[in-house]
CHARMM-style PDB file with segment names, atoms N, HN, CA, C and O in Angstrom:
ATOM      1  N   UNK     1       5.528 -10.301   1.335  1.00  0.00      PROA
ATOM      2  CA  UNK     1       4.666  -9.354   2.017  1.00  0.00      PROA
ATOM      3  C   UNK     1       5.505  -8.163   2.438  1.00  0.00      PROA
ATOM      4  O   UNK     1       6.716  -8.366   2.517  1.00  0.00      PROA
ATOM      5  N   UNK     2       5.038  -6.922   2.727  1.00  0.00      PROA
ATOM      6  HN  UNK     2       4.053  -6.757   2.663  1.00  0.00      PROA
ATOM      7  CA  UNK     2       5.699  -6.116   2.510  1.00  0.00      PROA
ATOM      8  C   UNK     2       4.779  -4.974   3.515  1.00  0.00      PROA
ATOM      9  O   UNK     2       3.563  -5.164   3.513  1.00  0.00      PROA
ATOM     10  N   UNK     3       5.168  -4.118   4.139  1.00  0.00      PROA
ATOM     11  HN  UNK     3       6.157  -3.964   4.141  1.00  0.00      PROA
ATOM     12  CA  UNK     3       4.337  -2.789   5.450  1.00  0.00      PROA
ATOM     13  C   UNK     3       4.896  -1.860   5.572  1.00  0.00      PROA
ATOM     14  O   UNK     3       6.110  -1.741   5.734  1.00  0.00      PROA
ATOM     15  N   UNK     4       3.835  -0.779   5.494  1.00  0.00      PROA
ATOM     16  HN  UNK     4       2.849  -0.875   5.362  1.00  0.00      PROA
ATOM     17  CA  UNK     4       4.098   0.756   4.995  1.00  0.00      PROA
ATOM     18  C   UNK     4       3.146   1.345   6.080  1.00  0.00      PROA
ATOM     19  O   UNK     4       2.006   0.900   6.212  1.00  0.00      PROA
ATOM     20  N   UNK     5       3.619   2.324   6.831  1.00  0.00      PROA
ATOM     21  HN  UNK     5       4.546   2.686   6.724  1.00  0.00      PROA
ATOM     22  CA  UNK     5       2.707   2.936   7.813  1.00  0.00      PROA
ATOM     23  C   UNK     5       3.019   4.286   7.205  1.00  0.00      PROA
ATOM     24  O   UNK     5       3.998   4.775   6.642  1.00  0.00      PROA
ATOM     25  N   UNK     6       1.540   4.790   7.607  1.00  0.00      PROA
ATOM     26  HN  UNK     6       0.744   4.392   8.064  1.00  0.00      PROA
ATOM     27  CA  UNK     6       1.948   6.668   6.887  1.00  0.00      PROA
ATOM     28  C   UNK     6       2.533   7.550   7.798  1.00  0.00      PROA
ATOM     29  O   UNK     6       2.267   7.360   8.985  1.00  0.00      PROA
ATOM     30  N   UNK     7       3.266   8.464   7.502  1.00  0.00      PROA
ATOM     31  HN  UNK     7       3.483   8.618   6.538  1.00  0.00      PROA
ATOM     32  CA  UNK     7       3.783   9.629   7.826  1.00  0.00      PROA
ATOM     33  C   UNK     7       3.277   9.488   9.227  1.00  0.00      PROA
ATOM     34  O   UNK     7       3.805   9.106  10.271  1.00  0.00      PROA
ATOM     35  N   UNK     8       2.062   9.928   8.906  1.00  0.00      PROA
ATOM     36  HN  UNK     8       1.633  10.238   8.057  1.00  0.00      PROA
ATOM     37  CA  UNK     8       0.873  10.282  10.144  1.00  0.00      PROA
ATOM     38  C   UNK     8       0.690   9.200  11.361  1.00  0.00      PROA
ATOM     39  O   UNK     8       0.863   9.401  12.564  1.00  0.00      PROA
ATOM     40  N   UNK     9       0.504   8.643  11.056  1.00  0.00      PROA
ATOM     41  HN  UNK     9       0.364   8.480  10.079  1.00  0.00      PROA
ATOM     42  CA  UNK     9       0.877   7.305  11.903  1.00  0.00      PROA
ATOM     43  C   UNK     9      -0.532   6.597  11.559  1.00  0.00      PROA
ATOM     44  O   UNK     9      -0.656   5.465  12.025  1.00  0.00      PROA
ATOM     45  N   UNK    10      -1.623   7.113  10.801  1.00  0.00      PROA
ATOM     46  HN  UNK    10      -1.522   8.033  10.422  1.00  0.00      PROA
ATOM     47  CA  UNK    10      -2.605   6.531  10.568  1.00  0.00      PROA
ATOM     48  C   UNK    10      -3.334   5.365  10.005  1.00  0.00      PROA
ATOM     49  O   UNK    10      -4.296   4.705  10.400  1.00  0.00      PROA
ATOM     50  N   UNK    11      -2.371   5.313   8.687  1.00  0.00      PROA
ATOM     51  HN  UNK    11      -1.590   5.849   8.366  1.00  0.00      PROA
ATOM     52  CA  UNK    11      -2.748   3.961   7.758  1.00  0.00      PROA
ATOM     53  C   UNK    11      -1.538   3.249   7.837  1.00  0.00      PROA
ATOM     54  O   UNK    11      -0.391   3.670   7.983  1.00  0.00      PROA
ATOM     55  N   UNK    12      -2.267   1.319   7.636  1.00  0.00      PROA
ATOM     56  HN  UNK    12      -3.199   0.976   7.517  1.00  0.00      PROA
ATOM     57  CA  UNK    12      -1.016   0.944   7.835  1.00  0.00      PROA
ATOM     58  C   UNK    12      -1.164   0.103   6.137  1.00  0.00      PROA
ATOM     59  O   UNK    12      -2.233  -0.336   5.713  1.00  0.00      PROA
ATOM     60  N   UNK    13      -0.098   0.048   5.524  1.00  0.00      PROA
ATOM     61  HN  UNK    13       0.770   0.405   5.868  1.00  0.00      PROA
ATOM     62  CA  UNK    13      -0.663  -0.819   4.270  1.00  0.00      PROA
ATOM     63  C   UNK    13      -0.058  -1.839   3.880  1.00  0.00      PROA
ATOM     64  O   UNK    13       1.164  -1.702   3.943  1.00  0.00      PROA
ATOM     65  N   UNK    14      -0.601  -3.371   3.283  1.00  0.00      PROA
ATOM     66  HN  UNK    14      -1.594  -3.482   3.233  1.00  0.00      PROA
ATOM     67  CA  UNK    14       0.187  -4.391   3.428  1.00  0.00      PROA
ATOM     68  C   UNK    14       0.258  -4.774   1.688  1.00  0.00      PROA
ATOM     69  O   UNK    14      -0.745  -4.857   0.979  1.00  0.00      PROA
ATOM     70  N   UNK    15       1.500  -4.954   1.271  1.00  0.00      PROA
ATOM     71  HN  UNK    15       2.315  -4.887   1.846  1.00  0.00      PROA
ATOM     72  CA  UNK    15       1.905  -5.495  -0.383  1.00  0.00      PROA
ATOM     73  C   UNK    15       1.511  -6.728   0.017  1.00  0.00      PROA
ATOM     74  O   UNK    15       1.963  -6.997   1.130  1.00  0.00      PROA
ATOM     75  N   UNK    16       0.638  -7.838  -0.606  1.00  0.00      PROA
ATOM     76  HN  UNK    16       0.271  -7.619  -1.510  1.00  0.00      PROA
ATOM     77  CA  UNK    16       0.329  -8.955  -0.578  1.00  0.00      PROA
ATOM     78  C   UNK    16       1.053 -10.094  -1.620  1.00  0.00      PROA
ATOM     79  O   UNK    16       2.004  -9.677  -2.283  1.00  0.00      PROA
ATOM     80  N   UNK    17       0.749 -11.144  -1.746  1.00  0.00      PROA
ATOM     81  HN  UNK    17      -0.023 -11.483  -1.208  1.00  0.00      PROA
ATOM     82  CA  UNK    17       1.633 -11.930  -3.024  1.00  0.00      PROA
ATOM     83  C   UNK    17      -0.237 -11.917  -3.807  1.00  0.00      PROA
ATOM     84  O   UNK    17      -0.444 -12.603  -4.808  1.00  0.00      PROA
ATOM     85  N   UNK    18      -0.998 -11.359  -3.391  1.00  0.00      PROA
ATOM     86  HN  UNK    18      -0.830 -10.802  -2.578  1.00  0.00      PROA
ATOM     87  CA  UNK    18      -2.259 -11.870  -4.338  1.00  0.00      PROA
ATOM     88  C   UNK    18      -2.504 -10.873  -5.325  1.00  0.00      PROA
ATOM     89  O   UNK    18      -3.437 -10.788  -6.124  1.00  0.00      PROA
ATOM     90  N   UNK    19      -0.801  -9.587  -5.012  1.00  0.00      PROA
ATOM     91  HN  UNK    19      -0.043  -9.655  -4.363  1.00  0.00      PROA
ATOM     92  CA  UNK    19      -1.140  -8.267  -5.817  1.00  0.00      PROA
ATOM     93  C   UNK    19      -2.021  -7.347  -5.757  1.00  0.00      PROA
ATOM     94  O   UNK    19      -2.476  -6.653  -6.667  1.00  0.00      PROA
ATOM     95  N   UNK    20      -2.389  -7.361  -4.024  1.00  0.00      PROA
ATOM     96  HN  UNK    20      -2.020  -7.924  -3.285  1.00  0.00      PROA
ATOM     97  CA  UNK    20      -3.310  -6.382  -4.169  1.00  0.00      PROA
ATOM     98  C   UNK    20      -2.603  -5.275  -2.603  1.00  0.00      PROA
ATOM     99  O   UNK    20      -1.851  -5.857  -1.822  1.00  0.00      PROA
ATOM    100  N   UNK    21      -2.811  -4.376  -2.447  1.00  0.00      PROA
ATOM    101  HN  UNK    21      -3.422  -3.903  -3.082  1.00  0.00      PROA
ATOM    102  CA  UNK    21      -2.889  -3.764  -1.303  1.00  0.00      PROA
ATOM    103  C   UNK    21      -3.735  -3.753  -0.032  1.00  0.00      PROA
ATOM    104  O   UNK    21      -4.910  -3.401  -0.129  1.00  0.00      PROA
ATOM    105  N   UNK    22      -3.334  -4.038   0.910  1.00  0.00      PROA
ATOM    106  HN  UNK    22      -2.379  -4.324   0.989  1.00  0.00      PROA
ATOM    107  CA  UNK    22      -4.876  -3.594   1.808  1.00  0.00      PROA
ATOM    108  C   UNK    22      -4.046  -2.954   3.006  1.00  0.00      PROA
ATOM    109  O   UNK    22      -3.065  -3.231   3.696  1.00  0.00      PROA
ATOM    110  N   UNK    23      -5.274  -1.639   2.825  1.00  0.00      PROA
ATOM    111  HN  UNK    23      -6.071  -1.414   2.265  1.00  0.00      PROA
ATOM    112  CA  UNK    23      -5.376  -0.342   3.919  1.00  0.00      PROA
ATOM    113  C   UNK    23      -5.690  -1.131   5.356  1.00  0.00      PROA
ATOM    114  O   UNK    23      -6.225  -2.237   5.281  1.00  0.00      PROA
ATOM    115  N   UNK    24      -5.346  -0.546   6.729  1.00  0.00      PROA
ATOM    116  HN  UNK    24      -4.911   0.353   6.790  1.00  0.00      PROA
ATOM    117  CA  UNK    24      -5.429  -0.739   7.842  1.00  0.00      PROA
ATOM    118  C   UNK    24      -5.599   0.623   8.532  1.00  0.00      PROA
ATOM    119  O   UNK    24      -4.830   1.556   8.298  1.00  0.00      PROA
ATOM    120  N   UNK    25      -6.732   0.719   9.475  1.00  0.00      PROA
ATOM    121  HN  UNK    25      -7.356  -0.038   9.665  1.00  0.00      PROA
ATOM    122  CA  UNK    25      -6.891   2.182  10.153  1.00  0.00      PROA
ATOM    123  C   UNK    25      -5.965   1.455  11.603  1.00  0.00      PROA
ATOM    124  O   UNK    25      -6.466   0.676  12.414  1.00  0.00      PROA
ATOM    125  N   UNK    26      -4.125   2.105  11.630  1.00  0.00      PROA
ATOM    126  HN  UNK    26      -3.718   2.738  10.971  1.00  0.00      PROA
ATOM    127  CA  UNK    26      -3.363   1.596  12.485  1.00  0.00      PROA
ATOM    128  C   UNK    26      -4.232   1.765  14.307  1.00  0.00      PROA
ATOM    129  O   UNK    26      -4.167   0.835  15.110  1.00  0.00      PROA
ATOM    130  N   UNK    27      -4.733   2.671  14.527  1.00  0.00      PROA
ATOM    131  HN  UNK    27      -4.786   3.427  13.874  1.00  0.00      PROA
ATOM    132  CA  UNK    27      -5.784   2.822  15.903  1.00  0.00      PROA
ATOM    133  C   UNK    27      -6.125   1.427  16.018  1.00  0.00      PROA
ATOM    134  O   UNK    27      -5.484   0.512  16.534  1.00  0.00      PROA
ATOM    135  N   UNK    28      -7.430   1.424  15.353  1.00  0.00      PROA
ATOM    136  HN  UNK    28      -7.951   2.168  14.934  1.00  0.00      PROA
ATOM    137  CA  UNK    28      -8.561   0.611  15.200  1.00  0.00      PROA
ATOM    138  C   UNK    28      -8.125  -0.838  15.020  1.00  0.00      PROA
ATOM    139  O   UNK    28      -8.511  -1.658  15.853  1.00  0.00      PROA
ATOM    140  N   UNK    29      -7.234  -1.284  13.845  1.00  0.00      PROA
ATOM    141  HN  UNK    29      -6.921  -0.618  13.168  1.00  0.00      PROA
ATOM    142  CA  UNK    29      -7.223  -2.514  13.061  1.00  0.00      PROA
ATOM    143  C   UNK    29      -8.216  -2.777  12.390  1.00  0.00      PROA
ATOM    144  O   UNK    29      -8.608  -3.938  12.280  1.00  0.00      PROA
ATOM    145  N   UNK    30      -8.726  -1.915  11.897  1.00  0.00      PROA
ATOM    146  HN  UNK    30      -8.407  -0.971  11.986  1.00  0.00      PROA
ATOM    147  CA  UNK    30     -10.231  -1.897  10.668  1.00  0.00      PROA
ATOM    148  C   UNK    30      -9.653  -1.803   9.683  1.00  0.00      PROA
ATOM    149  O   UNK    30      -8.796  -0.924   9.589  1.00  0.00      PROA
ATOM    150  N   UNK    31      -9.965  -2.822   8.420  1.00  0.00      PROA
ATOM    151  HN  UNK    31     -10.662  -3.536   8.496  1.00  0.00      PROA
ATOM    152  CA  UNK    31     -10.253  -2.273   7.280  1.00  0.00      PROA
ATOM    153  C   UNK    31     -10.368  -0.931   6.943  1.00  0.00      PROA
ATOM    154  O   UNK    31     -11.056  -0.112   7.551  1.00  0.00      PROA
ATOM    155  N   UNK    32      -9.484  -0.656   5.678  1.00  0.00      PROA
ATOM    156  HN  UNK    32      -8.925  -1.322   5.183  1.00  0.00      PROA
ATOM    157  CA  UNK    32      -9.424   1.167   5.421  1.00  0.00      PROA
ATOM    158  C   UNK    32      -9.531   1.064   3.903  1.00  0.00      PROA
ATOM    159  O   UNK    32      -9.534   2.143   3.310  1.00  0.00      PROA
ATOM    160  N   UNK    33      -9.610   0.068   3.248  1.00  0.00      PROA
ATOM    161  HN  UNK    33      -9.608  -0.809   3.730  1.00  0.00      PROA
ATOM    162  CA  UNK    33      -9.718  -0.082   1.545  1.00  0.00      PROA
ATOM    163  C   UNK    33      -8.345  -1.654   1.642  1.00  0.00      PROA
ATOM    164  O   UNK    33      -7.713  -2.347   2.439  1.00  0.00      PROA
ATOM    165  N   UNK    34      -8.591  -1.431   0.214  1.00  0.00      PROA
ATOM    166  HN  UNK    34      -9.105  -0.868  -0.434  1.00  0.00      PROA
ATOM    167  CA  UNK    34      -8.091  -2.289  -0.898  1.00  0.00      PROA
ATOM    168  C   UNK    34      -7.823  -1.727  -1.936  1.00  0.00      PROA
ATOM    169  O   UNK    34      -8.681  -1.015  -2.458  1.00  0.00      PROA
ATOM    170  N   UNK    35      -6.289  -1.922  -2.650  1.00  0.00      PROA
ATOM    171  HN  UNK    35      -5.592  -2.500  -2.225  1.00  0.00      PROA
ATOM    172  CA  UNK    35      -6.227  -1.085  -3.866  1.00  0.00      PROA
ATOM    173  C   UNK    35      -5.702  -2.295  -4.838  1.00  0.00      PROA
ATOM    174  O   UNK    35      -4.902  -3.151  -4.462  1.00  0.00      PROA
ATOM    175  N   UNK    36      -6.180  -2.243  -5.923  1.00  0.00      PROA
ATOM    176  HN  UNK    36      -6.830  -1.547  -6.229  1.00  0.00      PROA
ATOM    177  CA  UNK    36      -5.622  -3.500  -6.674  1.00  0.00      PROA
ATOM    178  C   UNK    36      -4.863  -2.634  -8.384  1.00  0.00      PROA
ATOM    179  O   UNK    36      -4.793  -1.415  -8.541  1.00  0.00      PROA
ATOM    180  N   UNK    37      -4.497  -3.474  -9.207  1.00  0.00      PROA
ATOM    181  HN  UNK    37      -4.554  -4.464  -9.079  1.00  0.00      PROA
ATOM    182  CA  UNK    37      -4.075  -3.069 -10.494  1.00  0.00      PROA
ATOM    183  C   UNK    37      -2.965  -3.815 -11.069  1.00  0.00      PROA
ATOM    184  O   UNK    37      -2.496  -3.661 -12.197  1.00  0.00      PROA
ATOM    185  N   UNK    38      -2.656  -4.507 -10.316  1.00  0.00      PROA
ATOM    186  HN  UNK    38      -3.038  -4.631  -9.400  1.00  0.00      PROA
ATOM    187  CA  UNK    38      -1.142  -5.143 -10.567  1.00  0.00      PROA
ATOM    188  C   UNK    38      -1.561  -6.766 -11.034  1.00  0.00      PROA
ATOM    189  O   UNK    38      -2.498  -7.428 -10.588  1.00  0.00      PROA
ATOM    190  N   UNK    39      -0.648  -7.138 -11.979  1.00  0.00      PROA
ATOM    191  HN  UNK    39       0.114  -6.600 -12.341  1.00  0.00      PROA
ATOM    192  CA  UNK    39      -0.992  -8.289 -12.509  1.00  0.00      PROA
ATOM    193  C   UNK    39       0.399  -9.131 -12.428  1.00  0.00      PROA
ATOM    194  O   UNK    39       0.664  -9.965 -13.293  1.00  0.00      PROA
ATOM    195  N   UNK    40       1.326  -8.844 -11.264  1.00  0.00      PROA
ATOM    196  HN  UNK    40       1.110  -8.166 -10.561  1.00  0.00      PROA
ATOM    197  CA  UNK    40       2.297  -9.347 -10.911  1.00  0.00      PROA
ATOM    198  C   UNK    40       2.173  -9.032  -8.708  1.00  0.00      PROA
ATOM    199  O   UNK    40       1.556  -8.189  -8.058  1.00  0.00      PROA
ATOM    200  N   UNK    41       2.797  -9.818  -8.419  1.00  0.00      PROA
ATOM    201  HN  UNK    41       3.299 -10.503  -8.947  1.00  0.00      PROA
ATOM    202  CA  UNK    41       3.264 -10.104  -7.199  1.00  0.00      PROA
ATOM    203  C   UNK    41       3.758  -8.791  -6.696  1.00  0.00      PROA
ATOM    204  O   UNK    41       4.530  -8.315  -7.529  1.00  0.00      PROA
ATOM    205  N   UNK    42       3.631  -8.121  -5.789  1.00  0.00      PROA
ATOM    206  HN  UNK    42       3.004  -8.508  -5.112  1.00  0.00      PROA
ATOM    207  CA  UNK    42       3.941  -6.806  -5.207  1.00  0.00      PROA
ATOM    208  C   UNK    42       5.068  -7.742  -3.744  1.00  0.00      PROA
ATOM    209  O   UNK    42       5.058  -8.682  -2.949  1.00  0.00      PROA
ATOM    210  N   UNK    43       5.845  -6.641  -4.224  1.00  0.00      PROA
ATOM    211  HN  UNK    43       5.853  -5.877  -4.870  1.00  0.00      PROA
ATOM    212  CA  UNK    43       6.802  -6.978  -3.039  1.00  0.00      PROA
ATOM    213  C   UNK    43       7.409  -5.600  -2.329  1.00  0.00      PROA
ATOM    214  O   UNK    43       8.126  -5.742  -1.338  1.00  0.00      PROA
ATOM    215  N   UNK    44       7.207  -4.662  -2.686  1.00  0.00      PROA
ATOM    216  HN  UNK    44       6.624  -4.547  -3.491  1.00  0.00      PROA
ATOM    217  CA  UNK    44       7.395  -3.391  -1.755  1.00  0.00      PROA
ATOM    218  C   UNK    44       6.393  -2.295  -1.786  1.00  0.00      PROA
ATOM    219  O   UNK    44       5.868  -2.120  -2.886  1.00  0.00      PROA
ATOM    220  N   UNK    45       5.906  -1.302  -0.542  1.00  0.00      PROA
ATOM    221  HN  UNK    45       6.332  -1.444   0.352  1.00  0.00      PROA
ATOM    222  CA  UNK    45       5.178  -0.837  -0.780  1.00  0.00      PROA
ATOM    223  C   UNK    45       5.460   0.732   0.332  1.00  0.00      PROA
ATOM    224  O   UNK    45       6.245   0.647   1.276  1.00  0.00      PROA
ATOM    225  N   UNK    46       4.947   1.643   0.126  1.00  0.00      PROA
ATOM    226  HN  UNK    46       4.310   1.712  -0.641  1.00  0.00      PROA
ATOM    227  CA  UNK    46       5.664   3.254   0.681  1.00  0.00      PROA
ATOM    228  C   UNK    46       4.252   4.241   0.328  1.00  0.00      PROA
ATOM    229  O   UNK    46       3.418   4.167  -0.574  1.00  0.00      PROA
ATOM    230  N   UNK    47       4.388   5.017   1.283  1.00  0.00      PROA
ATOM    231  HN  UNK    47       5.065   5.077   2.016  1.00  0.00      PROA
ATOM    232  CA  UNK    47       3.437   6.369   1.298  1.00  0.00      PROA
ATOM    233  C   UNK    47       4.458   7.368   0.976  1.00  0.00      PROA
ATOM    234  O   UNK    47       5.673   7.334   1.169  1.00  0.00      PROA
ATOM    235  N   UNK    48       3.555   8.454   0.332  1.00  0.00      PROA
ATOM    236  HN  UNK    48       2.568   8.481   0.175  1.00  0.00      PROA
ATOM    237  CA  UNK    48       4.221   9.742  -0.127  1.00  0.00      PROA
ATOM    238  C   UNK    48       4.423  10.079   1.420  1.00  0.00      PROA
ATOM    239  O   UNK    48       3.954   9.372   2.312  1.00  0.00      PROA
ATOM    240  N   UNK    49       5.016  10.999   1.596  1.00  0.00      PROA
ATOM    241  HN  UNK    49       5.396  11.573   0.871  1.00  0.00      PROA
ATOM    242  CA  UNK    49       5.783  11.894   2.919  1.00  0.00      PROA
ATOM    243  C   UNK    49       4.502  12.734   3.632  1.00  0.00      PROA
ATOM    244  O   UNK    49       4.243  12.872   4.827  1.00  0.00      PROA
ATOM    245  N   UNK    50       3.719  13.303   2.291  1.00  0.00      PROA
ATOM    246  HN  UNK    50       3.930  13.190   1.320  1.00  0.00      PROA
ATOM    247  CA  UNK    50       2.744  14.094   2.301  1.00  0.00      PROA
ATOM    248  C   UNK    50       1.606  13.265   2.514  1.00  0.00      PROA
ATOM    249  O   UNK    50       0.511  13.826   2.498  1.00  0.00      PROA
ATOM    250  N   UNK    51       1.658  11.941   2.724  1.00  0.00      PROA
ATOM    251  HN  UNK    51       2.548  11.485   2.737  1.00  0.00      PROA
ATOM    252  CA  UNK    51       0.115  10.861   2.910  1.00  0.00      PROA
ATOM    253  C   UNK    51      -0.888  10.728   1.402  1.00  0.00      PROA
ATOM    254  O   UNK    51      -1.768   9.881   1.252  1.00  0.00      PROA
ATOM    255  N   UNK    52      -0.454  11.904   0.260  1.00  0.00      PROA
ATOM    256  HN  UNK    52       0.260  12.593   0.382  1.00  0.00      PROA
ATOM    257  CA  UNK    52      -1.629  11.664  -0.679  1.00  0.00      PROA
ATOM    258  C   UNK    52      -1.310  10.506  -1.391  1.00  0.00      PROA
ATOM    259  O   UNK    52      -2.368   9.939  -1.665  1.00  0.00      PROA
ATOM    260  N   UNK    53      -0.246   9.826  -1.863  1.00  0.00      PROA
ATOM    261  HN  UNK    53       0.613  10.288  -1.641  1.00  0.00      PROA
ATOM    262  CA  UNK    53      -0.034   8.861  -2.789  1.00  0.00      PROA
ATOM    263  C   UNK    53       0.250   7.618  -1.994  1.00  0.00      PROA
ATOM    264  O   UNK    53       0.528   7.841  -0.816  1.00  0.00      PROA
ATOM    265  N   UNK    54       0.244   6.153  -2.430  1.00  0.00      PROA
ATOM    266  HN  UNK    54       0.019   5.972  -3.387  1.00  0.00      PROA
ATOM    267  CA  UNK    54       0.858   5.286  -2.469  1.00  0.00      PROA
ATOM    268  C   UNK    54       1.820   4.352  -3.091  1.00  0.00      PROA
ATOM    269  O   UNK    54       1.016   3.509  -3.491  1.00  0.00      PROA
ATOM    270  N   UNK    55       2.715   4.013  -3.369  1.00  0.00      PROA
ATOM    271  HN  UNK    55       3.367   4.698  -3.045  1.00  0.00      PROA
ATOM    272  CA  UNK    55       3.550   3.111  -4.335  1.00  0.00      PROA
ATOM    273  C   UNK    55       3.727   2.063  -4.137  1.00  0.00      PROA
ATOM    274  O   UNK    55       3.899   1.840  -2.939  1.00  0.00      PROA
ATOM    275  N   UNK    56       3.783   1.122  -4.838  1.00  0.00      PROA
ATOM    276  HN  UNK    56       3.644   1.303  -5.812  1.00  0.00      PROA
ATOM    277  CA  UNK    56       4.163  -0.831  -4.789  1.00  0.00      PROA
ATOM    278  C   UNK    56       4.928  -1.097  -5.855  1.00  0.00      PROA
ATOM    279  O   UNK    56       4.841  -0.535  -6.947  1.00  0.00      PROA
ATOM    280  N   UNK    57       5.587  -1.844  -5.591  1.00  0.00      PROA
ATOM    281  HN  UNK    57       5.658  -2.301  -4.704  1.00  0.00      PROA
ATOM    282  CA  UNK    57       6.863  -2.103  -6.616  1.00  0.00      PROA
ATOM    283  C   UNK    57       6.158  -4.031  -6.457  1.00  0.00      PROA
ATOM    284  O   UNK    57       5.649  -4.629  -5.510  1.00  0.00      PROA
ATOM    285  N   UNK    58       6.495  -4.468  -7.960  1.00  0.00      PROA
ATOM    286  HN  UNK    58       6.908  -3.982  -8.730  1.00  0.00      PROA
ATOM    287  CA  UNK    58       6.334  -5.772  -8.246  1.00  0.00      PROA
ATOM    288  C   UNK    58       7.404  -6.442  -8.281  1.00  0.00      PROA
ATOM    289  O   UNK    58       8.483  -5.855  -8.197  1.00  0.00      PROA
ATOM    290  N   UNK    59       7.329  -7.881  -8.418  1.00  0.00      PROA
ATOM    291  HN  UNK    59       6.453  -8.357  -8.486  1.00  0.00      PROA
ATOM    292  CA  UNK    59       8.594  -8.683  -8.716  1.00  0.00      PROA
ATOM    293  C   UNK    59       9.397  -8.219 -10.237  1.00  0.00      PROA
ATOM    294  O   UNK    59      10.590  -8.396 -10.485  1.00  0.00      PROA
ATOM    295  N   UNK    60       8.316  -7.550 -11.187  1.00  0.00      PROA
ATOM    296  HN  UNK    60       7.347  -7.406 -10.985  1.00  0.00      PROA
ATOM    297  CA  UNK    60       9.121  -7.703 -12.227  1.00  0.00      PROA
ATOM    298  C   UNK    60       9.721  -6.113 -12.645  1.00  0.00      PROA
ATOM    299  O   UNK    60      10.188  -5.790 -13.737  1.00  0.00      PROA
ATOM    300  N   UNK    61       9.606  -5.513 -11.805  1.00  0.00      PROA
ATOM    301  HN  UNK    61       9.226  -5.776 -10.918  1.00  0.00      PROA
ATOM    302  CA  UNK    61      10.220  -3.729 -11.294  1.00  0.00      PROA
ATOM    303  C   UNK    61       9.006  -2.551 -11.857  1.00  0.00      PROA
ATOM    304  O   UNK    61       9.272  -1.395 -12.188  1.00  0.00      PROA
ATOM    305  N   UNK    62       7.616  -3.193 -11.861  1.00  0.00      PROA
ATOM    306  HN  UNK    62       7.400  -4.131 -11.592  1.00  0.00      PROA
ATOM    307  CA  UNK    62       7.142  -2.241 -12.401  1.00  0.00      PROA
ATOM    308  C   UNK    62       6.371  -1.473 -11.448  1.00  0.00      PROA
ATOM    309  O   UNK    62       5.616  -2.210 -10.812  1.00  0.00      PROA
ATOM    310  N   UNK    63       6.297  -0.323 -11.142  1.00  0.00      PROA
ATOM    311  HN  UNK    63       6.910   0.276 -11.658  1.00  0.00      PROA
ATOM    312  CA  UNK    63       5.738   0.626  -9.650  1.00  0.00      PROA
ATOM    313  C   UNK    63       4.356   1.187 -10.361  1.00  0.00      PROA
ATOM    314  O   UNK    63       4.128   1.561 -11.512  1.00  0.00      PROA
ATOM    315  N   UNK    64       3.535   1.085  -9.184  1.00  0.00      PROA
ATOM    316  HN  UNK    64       3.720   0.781  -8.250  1.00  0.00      PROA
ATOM    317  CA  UNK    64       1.847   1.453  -9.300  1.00  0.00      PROA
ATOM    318  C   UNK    64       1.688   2.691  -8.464  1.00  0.00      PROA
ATOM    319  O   UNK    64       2.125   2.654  -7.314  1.00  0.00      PROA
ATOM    320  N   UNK    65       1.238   3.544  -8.813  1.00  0.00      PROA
ATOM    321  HN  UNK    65       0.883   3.574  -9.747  1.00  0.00      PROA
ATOM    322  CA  UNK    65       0.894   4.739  -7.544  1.00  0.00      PROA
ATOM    323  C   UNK    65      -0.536   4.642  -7.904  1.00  0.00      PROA
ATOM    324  O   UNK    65      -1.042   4.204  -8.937  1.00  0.00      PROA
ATOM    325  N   UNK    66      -1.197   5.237  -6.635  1.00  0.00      PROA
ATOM    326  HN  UNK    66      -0.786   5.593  -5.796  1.00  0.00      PROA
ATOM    327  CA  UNK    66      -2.184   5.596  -6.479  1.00  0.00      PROA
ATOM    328  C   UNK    66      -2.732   6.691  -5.090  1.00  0.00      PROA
ATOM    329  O   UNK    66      -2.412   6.764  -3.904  1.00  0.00      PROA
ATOM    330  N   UNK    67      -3.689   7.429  -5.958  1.00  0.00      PROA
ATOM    331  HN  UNK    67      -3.949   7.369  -6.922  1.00  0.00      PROA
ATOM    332  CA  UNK    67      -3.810   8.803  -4.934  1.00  0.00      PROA
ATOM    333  C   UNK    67      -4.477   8.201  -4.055  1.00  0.00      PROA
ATOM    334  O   UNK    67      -5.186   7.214  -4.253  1.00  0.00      PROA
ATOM    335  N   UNK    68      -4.232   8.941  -2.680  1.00  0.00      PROA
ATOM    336  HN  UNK    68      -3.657   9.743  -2.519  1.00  0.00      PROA
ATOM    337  CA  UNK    68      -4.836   7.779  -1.696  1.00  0.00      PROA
ATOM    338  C   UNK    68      -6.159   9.666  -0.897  1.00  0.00      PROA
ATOM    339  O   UNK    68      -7.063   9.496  -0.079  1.00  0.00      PROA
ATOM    340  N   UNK    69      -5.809  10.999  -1.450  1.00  0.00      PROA
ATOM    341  HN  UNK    69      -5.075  11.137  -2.115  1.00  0.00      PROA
ATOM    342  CA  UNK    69      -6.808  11.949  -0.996  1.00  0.00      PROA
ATOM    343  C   UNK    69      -7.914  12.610  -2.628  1.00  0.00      PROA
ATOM    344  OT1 UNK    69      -8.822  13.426  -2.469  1.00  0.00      PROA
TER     345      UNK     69
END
């Protein structure tokens, strides 16, 4: 498992072993999405600087982005 808070201090996001992402509104503790695509185990995970992207790195080194605006 793996936690990425944004820049902003807004989203918080968790690398799961089920390979999927899930968004957190850090305030609240609400649900903010789910991002999936990976067909391996995610073990690291990071926001762009700028908040638009996300990245996850798998066990087997392969990295997923996704626009998060």
């Amino acid at each position: 498992f793996a936690v990425a808070i944004s820049a902003d201090g807004r989203l918080v996001a968790g690398a799961c072993l089920d390979a999927r992402v899930y968004l957190f509104d850090r305030e609240t503790g609400k649900p903010a999405g789910t991002l999936a695509g990976s067909p391996r185990t995610l073990k690291a995970v990071a926001f762009r600087p700028d908040g638009t992207q996300l990245a996850a790195g798998t066990i087997n080194g392969l990295v997923l982005v996704w626009d998060l605006k």
